[in-house]
N, C-alpha and C positions, 0 to 999 in steps of 0.2 A: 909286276906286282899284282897278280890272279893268282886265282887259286891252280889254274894250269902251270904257272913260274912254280908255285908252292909243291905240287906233285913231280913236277921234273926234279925240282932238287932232293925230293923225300926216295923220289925212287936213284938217286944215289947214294942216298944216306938212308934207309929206312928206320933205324933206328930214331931217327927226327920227326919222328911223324907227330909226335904229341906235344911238338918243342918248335916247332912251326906255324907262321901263321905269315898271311896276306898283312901290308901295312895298316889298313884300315879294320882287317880281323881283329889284330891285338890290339889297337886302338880302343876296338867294342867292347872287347872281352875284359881288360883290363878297367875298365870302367865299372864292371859288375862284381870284383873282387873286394869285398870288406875290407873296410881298414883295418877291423880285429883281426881279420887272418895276416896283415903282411907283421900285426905288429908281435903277434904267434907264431911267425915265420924266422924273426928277430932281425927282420928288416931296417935296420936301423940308419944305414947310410945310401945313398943313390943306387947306389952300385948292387947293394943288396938287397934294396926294394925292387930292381928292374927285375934281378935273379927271381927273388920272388913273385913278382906279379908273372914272369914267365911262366913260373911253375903252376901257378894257381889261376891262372888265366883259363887254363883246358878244360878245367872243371865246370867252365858257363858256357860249351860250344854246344850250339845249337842249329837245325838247319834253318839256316836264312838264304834268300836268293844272293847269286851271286853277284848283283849290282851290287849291293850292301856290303862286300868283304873287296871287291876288284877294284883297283887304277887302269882307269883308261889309259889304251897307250897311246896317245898323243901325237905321235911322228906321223909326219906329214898332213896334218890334222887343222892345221891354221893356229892362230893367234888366240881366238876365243875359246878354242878347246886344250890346249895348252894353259891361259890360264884358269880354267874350271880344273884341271887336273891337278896345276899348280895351288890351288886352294884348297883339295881335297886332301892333299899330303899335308900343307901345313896344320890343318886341323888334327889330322890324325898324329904327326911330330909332336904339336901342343898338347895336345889330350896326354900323349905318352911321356912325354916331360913332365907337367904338370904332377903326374902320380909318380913317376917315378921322383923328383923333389919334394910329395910330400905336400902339396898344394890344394 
């Protein structure tokens, strides 16, 4: 979940490059999408605000370091870094549930 994971799969899809993001990227990015646009978008159901915050997400990518967008990888890392990682996801899941429901 780096933005290196993010380029390996872009460079076998390139056409995903703008449709793509690290778990914490769109986390970010989805955050900064108005609600008038998802509701312009006619984002109406879960399913259809995710599509839309996907799409309108791209629109706020900005350069940030990459501590900011990357999950540590954790393996072999011990207990305390495992759970810091494991926090860092669920926030970024909440954050993206959250908008995606509507919340």
């Amino acid at each position: 979940m780096t933005r290196a994971h993010r380029g390996q799969a872009v460079s076998l899809w390139p056409a995903a490059v703008r449709h793509s993001f690290t778990l914490k990227e769109f986390a970010r990015l989805a955050t900064q999408v108005p609600e008038a646009d998802l509701l312009a978008a006619g984002a109406s159901s879960p399913a259809a605000r995710l599509a839309a915050l996907t799409r309108l997400a791209v629109r706020h990518r900005s350069p940030v370091p990459e501590i900011d967008d990357d999950v540590e990888d954790p393996y072999r890392r011990g207990d305390e870094v495992n759970e810091l990682v494991f926090d860092e996801i669920e926030r970024a899941v909440a954050t993206i549930t959250a908008l995606t429901l509507g919340r």
